[in-house]
C-alpha positions in Angstrom: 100.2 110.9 84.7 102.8 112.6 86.7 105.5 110.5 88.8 108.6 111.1 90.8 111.0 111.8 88.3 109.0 114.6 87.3 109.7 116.4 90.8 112.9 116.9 89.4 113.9 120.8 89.3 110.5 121.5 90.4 109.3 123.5 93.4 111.2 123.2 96.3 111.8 119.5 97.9 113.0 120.5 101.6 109.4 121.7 101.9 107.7 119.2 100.6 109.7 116.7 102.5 108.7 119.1 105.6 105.2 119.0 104.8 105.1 115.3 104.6 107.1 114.9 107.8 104.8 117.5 109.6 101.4 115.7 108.5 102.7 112.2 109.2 104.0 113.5 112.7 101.1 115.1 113.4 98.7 112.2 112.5 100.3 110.4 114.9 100.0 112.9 117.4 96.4 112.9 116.5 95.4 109.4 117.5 97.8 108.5 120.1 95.2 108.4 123.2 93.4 105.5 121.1 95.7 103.2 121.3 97.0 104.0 125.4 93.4 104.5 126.3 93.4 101.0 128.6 96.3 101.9 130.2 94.9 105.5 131.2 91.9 104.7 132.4 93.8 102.2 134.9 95.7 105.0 135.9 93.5 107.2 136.7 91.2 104.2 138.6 94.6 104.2 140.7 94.1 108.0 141.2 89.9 107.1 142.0 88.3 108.2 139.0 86.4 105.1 137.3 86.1 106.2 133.8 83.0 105.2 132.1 81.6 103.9 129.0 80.8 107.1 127.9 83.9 109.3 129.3 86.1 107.2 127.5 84.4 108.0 124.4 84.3 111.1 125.1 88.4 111.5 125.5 88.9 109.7 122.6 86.5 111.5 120.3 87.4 114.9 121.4 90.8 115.5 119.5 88.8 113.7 116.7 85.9 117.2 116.9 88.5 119.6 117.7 90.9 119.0 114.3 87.6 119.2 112.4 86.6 122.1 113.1 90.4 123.6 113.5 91.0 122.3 110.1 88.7 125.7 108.6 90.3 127.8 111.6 94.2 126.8 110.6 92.9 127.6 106.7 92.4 131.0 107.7 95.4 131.2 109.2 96.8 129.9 106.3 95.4 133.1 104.4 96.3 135.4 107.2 99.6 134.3 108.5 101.3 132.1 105.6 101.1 128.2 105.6 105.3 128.2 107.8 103.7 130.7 110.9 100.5 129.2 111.1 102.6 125.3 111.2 104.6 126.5 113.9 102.0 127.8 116.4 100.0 124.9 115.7 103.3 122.5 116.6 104.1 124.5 119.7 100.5 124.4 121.1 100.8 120.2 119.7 104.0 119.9 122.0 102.9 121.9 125.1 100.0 119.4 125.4 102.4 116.4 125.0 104.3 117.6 127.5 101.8 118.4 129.6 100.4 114.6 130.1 104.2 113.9 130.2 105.4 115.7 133.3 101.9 114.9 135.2 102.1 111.1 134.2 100.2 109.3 136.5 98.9 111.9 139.0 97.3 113.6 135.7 93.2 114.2 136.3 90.7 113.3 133.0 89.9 117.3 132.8 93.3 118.0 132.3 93.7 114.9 129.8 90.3 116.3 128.1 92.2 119.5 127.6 95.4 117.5 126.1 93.1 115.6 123.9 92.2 119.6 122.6 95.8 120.2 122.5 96.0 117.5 119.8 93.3 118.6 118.2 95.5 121.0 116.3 97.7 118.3 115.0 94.7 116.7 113.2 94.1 119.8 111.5 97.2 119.7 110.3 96.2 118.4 107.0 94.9 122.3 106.3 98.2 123.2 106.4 100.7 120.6 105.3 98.7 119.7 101.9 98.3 123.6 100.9 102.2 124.6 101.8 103.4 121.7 99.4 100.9 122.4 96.7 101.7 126.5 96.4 105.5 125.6 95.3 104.0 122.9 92.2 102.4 123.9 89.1 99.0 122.1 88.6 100.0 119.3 86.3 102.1 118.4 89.4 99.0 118.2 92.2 98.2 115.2 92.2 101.8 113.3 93.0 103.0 116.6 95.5 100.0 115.7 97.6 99.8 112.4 97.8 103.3 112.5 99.4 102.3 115.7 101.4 99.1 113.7 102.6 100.8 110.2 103.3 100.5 110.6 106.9 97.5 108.3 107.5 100.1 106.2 108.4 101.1 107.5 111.5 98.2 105.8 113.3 99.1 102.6 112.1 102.5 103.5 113.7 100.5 104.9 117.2 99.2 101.2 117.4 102.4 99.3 116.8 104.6 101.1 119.2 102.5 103.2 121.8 101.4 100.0 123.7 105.0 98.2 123.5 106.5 101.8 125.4 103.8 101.4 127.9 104.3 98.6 129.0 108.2 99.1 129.4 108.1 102.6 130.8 104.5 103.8 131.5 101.5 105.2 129.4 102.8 109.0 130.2 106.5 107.5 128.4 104.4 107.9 125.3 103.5 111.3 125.7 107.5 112.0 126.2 109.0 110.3 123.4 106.1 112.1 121.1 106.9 115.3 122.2 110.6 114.6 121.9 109.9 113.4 118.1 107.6 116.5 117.8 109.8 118.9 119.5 113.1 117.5 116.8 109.9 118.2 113.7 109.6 121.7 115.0 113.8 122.7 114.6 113.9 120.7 111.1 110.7 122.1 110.0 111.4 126.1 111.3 114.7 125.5 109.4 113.7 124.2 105.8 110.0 124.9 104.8 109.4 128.2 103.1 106.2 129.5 102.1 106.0 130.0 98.1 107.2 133.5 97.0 104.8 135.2 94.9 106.5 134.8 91.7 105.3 130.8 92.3 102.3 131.2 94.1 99.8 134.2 94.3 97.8 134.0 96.8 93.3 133.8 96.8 92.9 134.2 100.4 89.6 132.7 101.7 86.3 134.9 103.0 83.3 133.5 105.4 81.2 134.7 102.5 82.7 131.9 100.4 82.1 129.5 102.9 78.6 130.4 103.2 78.2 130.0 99.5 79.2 127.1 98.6 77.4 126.0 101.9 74.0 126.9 100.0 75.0 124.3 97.8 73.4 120.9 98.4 76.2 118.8 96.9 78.4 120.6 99.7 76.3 119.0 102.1 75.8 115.4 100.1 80.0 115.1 99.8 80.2 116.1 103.5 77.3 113.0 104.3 79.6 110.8 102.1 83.1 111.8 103.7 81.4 112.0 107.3 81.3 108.0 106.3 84.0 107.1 105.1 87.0 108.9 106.5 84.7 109.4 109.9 84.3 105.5 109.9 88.4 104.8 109.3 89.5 107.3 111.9 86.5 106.7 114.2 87.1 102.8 113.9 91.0 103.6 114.7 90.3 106.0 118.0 88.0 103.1 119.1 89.5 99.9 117.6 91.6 98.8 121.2 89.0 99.8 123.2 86.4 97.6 121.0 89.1 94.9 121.0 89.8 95.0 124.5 86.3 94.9 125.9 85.2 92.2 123.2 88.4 89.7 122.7 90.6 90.1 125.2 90.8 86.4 126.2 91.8 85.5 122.7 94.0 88.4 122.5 95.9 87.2 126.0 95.9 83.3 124.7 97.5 84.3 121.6 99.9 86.2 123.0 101.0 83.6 125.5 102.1 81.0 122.4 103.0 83.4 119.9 103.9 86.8 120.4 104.5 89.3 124.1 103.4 86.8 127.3 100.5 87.7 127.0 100.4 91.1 127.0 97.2 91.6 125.9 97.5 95.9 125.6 100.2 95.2 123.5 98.4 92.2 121.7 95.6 94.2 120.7 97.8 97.5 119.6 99.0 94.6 117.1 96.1 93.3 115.5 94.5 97.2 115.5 97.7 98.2 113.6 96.5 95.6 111.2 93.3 96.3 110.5 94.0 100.4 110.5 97.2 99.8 107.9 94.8 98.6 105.4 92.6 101.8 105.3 95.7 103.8 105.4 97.2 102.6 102.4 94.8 101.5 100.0 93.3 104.8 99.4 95.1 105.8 96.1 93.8 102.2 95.1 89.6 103.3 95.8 91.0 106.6 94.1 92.3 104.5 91.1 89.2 102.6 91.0 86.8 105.5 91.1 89.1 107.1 88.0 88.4 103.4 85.7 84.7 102.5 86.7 83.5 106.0 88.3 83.3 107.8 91.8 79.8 106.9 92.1 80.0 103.0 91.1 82.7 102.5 93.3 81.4 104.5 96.3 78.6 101.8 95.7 80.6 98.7 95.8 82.8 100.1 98.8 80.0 101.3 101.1 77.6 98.3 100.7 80.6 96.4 101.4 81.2 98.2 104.8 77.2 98.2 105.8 77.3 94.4 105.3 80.5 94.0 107.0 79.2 96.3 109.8 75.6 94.8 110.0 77.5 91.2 110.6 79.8 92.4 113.9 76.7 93.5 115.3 74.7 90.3 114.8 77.0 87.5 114.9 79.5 87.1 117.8 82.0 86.1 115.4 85.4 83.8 116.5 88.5 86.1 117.1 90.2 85.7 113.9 87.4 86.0 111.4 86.5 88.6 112.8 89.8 90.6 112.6 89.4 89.6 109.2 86.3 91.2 108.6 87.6 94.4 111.0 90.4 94.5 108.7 87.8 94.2 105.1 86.0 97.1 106.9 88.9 99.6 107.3 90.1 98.4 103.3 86.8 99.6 101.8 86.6 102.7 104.4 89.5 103.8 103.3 89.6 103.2 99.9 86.2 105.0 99.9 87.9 107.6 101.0 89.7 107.9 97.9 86.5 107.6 95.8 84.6 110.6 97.4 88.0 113.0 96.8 87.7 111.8 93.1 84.4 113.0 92.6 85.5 116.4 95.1 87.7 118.3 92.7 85.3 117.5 89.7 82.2 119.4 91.0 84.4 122.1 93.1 87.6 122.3 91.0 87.6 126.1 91.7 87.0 125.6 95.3 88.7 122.7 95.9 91.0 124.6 98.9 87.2 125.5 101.1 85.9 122.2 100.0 88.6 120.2 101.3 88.1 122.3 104.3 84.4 121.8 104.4 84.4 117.6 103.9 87.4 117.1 105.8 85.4 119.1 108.8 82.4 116.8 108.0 85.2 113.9 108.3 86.1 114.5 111.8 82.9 115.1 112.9 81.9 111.9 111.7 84.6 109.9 113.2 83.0 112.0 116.5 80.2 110.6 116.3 81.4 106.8 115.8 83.1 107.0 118.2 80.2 108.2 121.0 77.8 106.2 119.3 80.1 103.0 119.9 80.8 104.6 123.6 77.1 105.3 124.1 76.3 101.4 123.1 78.7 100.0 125.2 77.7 102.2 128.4 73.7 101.3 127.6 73.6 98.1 126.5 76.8 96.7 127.7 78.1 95.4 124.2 78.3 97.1 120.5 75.1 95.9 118.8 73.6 98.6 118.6 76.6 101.1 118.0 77.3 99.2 114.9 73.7 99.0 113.6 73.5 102.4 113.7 76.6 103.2 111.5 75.8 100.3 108.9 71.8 101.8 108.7 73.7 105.2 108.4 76.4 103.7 105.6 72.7 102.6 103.7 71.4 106.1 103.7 74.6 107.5 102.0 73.8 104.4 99.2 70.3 106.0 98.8 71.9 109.3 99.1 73.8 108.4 95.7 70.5 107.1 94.1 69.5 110.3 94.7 72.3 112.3 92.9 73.7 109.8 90.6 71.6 111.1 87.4 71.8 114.4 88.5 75.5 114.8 88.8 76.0 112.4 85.6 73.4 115.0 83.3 74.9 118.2 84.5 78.3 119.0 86.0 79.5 115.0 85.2 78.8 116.0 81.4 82.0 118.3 81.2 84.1 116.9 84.7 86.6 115.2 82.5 86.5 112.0 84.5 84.2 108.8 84.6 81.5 109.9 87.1 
């Protein structure tokens, strides 16, 4: 197995370093109305516009759709333009919507912050572009280690969460917007700077047709590893967009009590920015580990183990009103298995689709957003209905137990034919 020693006098490190700095940027970017979205909504109630159950869900899921679907659009730019061009438009359009709820701060309308939250869309589709750039400098013995550092960016959520609510409260929501774009605006020079796209005598390009889409759209295991990513990585970003909102509405009291003793005066914004930065670390870094697991005991074993895991977990929030610290506990177990799940399904990816890994990744990770999209509204749509999250989170743990009978389904299959020459435990 490759490690990082054997990066040594291989590719080219400034844009590999770039690419990880771009994704983990942008990943940031992605989220950051999650964790400010109680102090927007009280400024726009100052400006007379009560946002809703439902409008709130809306703002937070819609940077959540847009980077699923620009993740296919940026490929193709990819293909067109080169992987360096097609970063730096996306950046640009990344910082002109940062900037944008920056200089309108509080007097800012929720249309125009609906067409921010588009704006960022382009950072979450960054992971089209960051993870392809790093691989085209790497021979393939090298994938596996160049992407995992390209693709370490889940982590800039957890970072969103720490810090987000903190500058908030000492300078204002729209402060947040300004340092990020700042931040972004410093990614853009370094990155212009030192990534290159691979020459030709590294990397020969394959580019990318609708017509191959459309294929391996005809296949059915496209659409079954799309159901099981739609899951997983839609639960673990669809739980993070929603996690302060959820916390907020749900445990605030305990949130503002334990902040008096222990931590910010009872900042309860801040408080909950906190423990969501808990729970959301664990599903950022323990996907290598479900990736790891899948490779010992198989993709499909573990996918098992991880999503009945998450359905029970699920099915309890809804039905038992649990105390505040059991049941970050189990918020935290949730986003663990989520993510770890996550690496699970992209073990089993590259073994069906190894020759079409690029449009597959393209494909699930779409399906990934749009799940997330629809977490997120379905939590929203609970909340504005029924005034709590009962139902929301029924609907995603009866969802979670029709992937588990979805790899019933498949599980001979997959092991009899392509699983017999995959090369790893299925």
């Amino acid at each position: 197995m490759a490690g990082f020693k054997d990066l040594k006098g291989e590719g080219h490190a400034p844009t590999l370093f770039m690419a990880f700095l771009y994704f983990d940027m942008s990943f940031m970017v992605w989220t950051m109305l999650g964790p400010l979205s109680t102090e927007i909504a009280e400024a726009l109630a100052l400006g007379g516009h009560i946002v809703s159950a439902g409008e709130k869900a809306t703002l937070l899921s819609l940077p959540i759709l847009s980077g699923a679907i620009l993740r296919i659009v940026l490929g193709f730019g990819v293909d067109k333009l080169g992987a360096k061009m097609t970063a730096l438009i996306s950046q640009f359009i990344v910082i002109a919507a940062l900037l944008t709820a920056f200089i309108l701060g509080d007097s800012i309308t929720y249309e125009t912050l609906l067409l921010v939250a588009l704006g960022l869309g382009f950072a979450g589709a960054s992971f089209a572009v960051a993870l392809p750039q790093a691989g085209q400098w790497y021979p393939p013995k090298l994938q596996g280690v160049v992407l995992g550092i390209a693709g370490a960016g889940n982590i800039g959520v957890v970072i969103d969460f720490l810090f987000a609510p903190k500058i908030a409260e000492l300078w204002g929501w729209s402060a947040v917007f300004g340092v990020g774009a700042a931040m972004a605006i410093v990614v853009f020079i370094a990155y212009a700077f030192m990534a290159k796209d691979a020459p030709e005598s590294v990397y020969k390009a394959n580019p990318k047709k609708l017509a191959d889409y459309g294929k391996l759209l005809k296949d059915k295991d496209t659409w079954w590893f799309s159901l099981f990513y739609a899951i997983s990585f839609g639960g673990f970003v669809g739980f993070a967009g929603y996690m302060k909102v959820y916390l907020m509405n749900t445990y605030q009291a305990d949130m503002s009590a334990f902040g008096l003793d222990v931590l910010d005066e009872g900042n309860v914004k801040v408080i909950a920015g906190y423990f969501g930065a808990l729970c959301i670390f664990a599903g950022a870094v323990l996907r290598p580990v479900g990736g790891n697991t899948a490779d010992k005991i198989g993709g499909i074993k573990s996918l098992y183990f991880f999503y009945g895991s998450v359905a029970l977990l699920v099915a309890l929030t809804a039905l038992v009103q649990l105390p505040f610290f059991v049941a970050i506990f189990v918020l935290f177990l949730i986003m663990a298995n989520l993510g770890m799940a996550n690496g699970a399904v992209f073990q089993l990816v590259p073994q069906r689709f190894g020759k079409d890994i690029g449009i597959m990744t393209g494909l699930v990770g779409c399906a990934g957003g749009l799940g997330g999209t629809a977490l997120i509204k379905t939590l929203g749509w609970s909340k504005g209905e029924f005034g709590g999250y009962m139902e929301g989170f029924l609907i995603f743990s009866t969802v979670v137990m029709v992937a588990i009978i979805g790899l019933s389904l498949v599980k001979t299959r997959w092991r009899t034919t392509w699983g017999t020459t995959a090369g790893g435990r299925i």
